[in-house]
TIMARLO-774152 format. One record per residue (C-alpha): residue in three letters; x, y, z. Coordinates in steps of 0.05 Angstrom, whole numbers, plus 5000, padded with zeros to 4 digits. Last residue first. Example, Ala and Ser with C-alpha at 12.3 -4.5 7.8 and 13.67 -1.06 7.14 Angstrom:
BEGIN
ser527349795143ala524649105156
//
This chain:
BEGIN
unk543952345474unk540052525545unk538451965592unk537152395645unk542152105681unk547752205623unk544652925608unk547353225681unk553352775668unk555553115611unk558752595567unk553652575514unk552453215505unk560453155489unk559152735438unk553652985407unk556753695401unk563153295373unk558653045317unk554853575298unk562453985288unk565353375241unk559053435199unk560554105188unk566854095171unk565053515125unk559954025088unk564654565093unk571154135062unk565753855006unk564154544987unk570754684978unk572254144934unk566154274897unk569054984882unk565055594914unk563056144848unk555055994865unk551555684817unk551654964839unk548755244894unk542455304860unk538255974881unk531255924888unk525856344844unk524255754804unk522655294866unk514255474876unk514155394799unk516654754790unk508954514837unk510653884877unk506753294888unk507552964949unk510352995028unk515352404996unk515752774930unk523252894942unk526753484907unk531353414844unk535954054815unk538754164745unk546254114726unk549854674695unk547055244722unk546855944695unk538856074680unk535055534721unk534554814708unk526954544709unk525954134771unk527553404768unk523053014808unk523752444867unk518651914895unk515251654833unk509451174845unk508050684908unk511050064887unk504649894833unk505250644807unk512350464788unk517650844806unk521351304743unk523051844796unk526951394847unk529951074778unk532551654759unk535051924814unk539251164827unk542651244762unk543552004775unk547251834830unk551551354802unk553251904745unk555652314789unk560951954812unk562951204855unk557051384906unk559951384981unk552551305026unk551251655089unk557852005100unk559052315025unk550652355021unk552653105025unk557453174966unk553552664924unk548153094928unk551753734905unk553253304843unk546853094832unk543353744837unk539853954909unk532554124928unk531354124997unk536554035049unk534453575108unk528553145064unk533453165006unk537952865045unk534552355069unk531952214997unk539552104975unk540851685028unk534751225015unk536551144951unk543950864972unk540350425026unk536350064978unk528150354970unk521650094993unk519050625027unk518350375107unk523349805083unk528250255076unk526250845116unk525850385186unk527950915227unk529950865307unk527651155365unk529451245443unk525351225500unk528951425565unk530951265630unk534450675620unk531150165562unk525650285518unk525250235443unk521750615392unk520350525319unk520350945253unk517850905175unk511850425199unk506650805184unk504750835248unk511550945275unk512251635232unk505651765263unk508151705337unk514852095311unk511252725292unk506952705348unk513352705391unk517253225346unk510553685347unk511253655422unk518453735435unk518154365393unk520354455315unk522655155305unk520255385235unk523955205172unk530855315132unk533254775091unk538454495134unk545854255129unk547454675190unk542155045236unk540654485289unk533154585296unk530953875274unk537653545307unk535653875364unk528553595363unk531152845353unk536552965409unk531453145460unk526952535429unk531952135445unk535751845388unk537951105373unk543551235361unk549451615398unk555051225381unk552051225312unk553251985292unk553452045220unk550251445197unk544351325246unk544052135250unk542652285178unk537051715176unk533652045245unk534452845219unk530152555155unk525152255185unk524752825230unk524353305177unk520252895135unk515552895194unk515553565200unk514253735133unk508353235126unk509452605099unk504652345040unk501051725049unk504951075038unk502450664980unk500050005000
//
């Protein structure tokens, strides 16, 4: 059966729960303190309104009904986990690029393949287009198409793709966005930020982590 379409918050927390599994495993599963932080954190992030403790929980209690998320229980607090893959229906490599998608909005394959670096390493570009093409040429019968290419704006080489997991998108509410693939940065640079930034989420976990205060409260 076809999964309903996400809302924004749930693709955010979806999405904030896939990044952290790969990028920050010593301290997954997530609390639902961590889950809303990593919602609000303000690197590699579309930009969106505050998410509060509340809309993260009901958030994740739908996610679980539809089985794209699951808790478990142990110490003093609940922690949760994604099921994406089998959730959707996709291989892990897919599933990275629609997690980040969900995080950063709409991104051209090679600035994808920059930021799924620590999710998923594709080979080149072309590997991710492989897999964007398929995502968008899904068959009805597995749930339909779950990516689209947006039309390529004025100066960029490569056009973008956005997710269709919260459903169908209108080109015209993305033609006034600006592709980083336009901007002057190199992709090597871009690639030193991204890791850079990466690197900085995950020594702010970890030494959350080791705060005693947040160790008995079973903060991660």
């Amino acid at each position: 059966m076809p999964l309903r379409p996400l809302t924004p918050i749930e693709a955010r927390v979806l999405g904030t729960l896939m990044e952290k599994a790969r990028t920050v495993p010593d301290s997954y599963p997530l609390t639902l303190n961590s889950v809303v932080a990593g919602c609000n954190q303000k690197s590699s992030r579309e930009p969106m309104p505050p998410i509060t403790d509340g809309l993260a929980q009901e958030a994740l209690d739908e996610l679980r009904g539809l089985t794209l998320a699951f808790s478990t229980t142990g110490g003093r607090a609940t922690r949760w986990e994604h099921n994406a893959e089998r959730g959707i229906g996709v291989p892990g490599a897919a599933a990275a690029i629609l997690g980040v998608l969900m995080l950063r909005g709409p991104l051209t394959p090679g600035e994808l393949r920059i930021h799924t670096e620590r999710w998923h390493r594709f080979a080149d570009i072309s590997s991710v287009e492989a897999f964007l093409d398929e995502l968008a040429e899904r068959s009805e019968e597995r749930g339909g198409p779950l990516v689209q290419q947006l039309p390529r704006q004025p100066g960029s080489r490569e056009s973008r793709w956005v997710h269709l997991l919260c459903g169908p998108v209108d080109p015209a509410d993305y033609a006034s966005g600006e592709s980083a693939e336009a901007a002057p940065a190199s992709a090597a640079l871009a690639a030193r930020v991204a890791a850079l930034e990466e690197a900085v989420e995950l020594l702010k976990a970890q030494v959350f982590a080791l705060t005693p205060t947040n160790r008995e409260h079973g903060g991660g």
